[in-house]
C-alpha positions in Angstrom: 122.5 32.3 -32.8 121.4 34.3 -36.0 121.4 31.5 -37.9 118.8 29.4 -35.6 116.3 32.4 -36.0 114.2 31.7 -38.8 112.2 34.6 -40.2 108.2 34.4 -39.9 105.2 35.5 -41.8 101.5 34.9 -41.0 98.5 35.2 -44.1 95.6 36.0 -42.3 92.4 35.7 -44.5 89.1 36.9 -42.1 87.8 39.8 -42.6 90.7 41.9 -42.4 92.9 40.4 -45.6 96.1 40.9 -44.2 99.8 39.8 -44.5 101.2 40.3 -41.4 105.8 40.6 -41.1 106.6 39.4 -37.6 108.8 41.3 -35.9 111.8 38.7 -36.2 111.8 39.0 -39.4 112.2 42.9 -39.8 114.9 42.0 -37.4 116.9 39.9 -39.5 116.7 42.3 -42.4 118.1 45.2 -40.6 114.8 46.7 -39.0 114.3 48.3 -41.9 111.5 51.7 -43.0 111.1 50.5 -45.8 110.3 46.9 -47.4 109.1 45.2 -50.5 107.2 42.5 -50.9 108.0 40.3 -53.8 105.7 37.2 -55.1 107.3 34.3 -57.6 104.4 32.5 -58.7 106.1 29.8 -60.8 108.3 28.9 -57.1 105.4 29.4 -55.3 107.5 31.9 -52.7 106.7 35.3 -50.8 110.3 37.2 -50.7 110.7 40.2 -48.3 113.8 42.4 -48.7 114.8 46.4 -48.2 113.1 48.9 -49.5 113.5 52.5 -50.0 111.7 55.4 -50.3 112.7 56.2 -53.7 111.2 53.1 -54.8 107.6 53.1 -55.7 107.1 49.3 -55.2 108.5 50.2 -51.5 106.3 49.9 -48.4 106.5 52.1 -45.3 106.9 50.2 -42.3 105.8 52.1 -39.4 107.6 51.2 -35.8 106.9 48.1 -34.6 105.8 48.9 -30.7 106.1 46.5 -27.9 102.2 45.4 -27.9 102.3 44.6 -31.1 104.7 41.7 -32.6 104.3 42.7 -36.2 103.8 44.7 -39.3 100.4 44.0 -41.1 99.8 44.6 -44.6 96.0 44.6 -45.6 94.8 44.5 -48.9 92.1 42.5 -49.9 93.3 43.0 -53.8 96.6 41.1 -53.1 94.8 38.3 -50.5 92.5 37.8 -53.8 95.8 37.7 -56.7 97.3 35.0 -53.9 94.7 32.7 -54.1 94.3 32.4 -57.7 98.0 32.3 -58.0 98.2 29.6 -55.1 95.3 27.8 -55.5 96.3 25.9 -52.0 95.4 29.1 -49.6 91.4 28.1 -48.3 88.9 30.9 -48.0 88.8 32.0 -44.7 92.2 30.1 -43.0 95.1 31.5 -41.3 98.4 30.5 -42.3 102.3 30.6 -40.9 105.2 30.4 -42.7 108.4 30.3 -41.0 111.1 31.0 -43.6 114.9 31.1 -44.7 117.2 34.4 -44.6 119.7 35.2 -47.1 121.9 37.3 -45.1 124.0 37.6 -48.2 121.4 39.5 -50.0 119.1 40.7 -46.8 115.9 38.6 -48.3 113.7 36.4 -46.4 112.4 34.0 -48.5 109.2 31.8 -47.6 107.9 28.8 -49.6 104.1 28.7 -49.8 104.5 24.9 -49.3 105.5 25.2 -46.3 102.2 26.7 -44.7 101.1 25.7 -41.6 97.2 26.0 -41.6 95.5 27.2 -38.6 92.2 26.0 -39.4 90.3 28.3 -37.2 86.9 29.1 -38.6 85.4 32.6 -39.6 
């Protein structure tokens, strides 16, 4: 069954700039506190894994409650370095990624090809 569940990731550029970590995906790494957020610009990939809160490239993530399905991160600096580095990502749109786990190394990987445009408006 683990291996059906594909991890998932939304970009969400409106006004809030956020990356937002569904809760499945947290899931399949181990609900974990802490997480990093690693960008391969030459693969064009997003790669979550563990964290740790000795690490200083670590993020905190805070409890995901039952009204909320995910983990947002906002920064309007990163939204910004994704576009220029993937010049595919519109002003504005909404993406989904759905990814691949490595359950060998506890990282979900997702390919930036493999967006799925919402192409709602502002």
């Amino acid at each position: 069954m683990k291996d059906k569940v594909k991890p998932v990731i939304s970009i969400v550029d409106r006004s809030r700039k956020r990356i937002r970590i569904h809760r499945i995906t947290l899931h399949l790494l181990g609900d974990p506190e802490y997480i990093q957020l690693l960008v391969n610009p030459a693969s064009k990939t997003i790669a979550i894994r563990k964290g740790s809160v000795n690490d200083p490239l670590s993020l905190r993530v805070y409890p995901v409650d039952s009204e909320k399905d995910s983990f947002e991160i906002r920064s309007s600096v990163l939204m910004k370095s994704l576009k220029m580095v993937f010049t595919d990502l519109k002003e504005g749109n909404s993406y989904r990624i759905s990814g691949q786990m490595d359950s060998n190394n506890e990282v979900a990987q997702f390919r930036l090809n493999d967006c799925i445009s919402s192409e709602e408006e502002l």
